[in-house]
C-alpha positions as CSV (number, residue, x, y, z in Angstrom):
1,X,3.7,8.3,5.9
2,X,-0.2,8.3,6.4
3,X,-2.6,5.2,6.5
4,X,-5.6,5.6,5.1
5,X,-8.6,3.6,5.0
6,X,-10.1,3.4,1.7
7,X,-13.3,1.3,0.2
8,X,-14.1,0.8,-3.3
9,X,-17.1,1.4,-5.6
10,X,-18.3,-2.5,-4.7
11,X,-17.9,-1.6,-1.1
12,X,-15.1,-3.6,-0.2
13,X,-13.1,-1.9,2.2
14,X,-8.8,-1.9,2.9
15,X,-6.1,0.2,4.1
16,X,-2.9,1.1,2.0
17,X,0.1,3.5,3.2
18,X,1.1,6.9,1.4
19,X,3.8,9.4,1.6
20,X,1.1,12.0,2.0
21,X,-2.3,13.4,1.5
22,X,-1.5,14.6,-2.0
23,X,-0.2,11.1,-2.8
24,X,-3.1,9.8,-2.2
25,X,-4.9,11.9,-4.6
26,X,-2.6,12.1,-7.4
27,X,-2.6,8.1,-7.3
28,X,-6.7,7.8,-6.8
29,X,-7.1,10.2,-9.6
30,X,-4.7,8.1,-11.9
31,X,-6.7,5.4,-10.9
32,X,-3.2,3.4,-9.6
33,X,-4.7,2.4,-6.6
34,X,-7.2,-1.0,-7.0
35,X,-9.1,-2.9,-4.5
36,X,-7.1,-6.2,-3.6
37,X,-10.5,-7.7,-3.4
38,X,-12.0,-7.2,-6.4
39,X,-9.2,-4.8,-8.4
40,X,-11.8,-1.9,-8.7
41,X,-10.2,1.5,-9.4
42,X,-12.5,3.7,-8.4
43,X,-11.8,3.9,-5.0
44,X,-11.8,6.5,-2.2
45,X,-11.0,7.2,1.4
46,X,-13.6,5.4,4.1
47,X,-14.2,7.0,7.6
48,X,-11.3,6.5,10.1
49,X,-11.1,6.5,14.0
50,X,-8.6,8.5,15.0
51,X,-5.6,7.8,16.5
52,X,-5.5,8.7,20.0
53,X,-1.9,8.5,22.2
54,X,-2.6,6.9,25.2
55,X,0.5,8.6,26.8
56,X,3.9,10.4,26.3
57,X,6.0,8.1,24.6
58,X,3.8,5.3,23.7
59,X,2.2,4.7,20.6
60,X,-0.9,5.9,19.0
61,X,-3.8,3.3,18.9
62,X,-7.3,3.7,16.7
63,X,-10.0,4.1,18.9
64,X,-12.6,1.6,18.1
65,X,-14.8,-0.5,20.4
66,X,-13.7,-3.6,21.7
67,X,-17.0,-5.3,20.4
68,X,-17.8,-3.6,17.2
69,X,-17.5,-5.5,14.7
70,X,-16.0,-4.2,11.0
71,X,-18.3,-2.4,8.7
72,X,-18.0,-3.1,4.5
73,X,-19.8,-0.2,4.5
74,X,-23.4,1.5,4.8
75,X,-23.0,0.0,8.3
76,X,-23.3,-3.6,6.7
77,X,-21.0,-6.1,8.5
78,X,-18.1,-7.6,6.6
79,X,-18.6,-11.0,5.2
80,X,-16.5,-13.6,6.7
81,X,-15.6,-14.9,3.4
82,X,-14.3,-11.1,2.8
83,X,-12.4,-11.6,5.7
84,X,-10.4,-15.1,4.7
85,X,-10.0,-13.6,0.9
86,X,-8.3,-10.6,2.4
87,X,-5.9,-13.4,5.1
88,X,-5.0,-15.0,1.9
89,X,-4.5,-12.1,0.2
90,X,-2.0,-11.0,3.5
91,X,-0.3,-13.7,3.7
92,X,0.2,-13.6,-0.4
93,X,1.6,-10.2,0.1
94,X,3.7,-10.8,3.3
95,X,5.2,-14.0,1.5
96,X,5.9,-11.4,-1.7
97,X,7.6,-9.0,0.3
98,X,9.8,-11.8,2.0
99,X,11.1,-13.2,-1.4
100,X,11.7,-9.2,-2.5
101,X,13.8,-8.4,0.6
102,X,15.3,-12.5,0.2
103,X,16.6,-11.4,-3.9
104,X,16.7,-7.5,-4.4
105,X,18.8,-5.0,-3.2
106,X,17.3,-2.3,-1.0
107,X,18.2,1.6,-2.1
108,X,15.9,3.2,-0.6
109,X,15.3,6.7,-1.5
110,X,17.8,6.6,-4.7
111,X,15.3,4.2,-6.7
112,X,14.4,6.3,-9.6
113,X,18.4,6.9,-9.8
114,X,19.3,3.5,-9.9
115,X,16.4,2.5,-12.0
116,X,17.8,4.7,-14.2
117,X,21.3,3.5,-14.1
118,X,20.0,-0.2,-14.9
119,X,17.9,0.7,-17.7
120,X,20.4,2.5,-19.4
121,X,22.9,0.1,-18.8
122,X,25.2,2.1,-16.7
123,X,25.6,-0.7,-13.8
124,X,24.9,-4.4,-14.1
125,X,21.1,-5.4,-14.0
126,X,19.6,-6.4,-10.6
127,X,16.5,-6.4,-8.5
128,X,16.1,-3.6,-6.6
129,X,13.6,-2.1,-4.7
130,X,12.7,1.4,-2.6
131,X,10.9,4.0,-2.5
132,X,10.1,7.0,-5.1
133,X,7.7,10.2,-5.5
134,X,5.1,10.1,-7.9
135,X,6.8,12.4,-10.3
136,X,9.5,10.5,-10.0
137,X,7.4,7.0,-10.7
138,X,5.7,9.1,-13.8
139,X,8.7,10.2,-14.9
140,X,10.2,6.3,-15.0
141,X,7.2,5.0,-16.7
142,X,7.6,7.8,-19.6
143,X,11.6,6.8,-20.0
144,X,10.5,3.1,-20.5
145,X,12.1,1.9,-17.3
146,X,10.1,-1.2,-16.5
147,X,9.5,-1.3,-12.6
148,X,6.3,-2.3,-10.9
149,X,4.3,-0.9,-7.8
150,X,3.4,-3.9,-5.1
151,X,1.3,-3.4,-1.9
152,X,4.2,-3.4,0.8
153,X,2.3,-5.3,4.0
154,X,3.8,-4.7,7.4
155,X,5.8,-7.7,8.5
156,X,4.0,-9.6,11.3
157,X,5.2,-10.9,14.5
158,X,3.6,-14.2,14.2
């Protein structure tokens, strides 16, 4: 998985996993991935930090100053209303992902397959969620199989 930071053509700016580089472009030039600010398609990949290890075994941080504070974008700082739009929008998400994980069934990698298998009626219909390639996700959406693509937020600690 890769994490990208990404901004839109309005300038808002957000970050949103992948399976990989080419995911990221196949999906950005379907125009599948929208802004959760302002739900803008056109949207591309923002200047990073890079991840830096700070030792053997421990994890990679971003290496940003303590001080600086966030860009929107042509080194503008980000609005504090832009800020509590995307908390709500967080919390939205987190609380969506707890109420998927609460009533569907995790299958991970097999969810095209058991998709499949519900659509054409060859197990009993439930809620199911995982993951899936984007062939696989085209391939779905051209058999008629109704599924739907969510922003999946880490979960927090708080």
């Amino acid at each position: 998985m890769i994490k990208y930071e990404l901004r839109c053509a309005e300038g808002h700016g957000f970050e949103a996993w992948f399976r990989n580089g080419d995911a990221f472009e196949s999906q950005a030039a379907a125009a599948e991935i929208s802004c959760p600010h302002c739900g803008d398609r056109q949207v591309a990949k923002a200047p990073m930090a890079p991840s830096i290890a700070k030792s053997r075994g421990r994890e990679a941080v971003p290496v940003v100053s303590a001080g600086a504070p966030q860009a929107t974008g042509a080194g503008v700082p980000a609005d504090p209303a832009d800020a509590a739009r995307r908390k709500e929008a967080m919390e939205i998400l987190a609380e969506l992902r707890r109420k998927v994980e609460e009533n569907c069934d995790y299958v991970g990698d097999r969810f095209a397959e058991e998709a499949r298998r519900i659509h054409y009626g060859e197990t009993d219909a439930r809620g199911i969620y995982g993951e899936t390639s984007e062939t696989e996700a085209r391939e779905l959406a051209e058999e008629g199989v109704s599924f739907s693509r969510i922003p999946w937020v880490p979960r927090s600690d708080a």
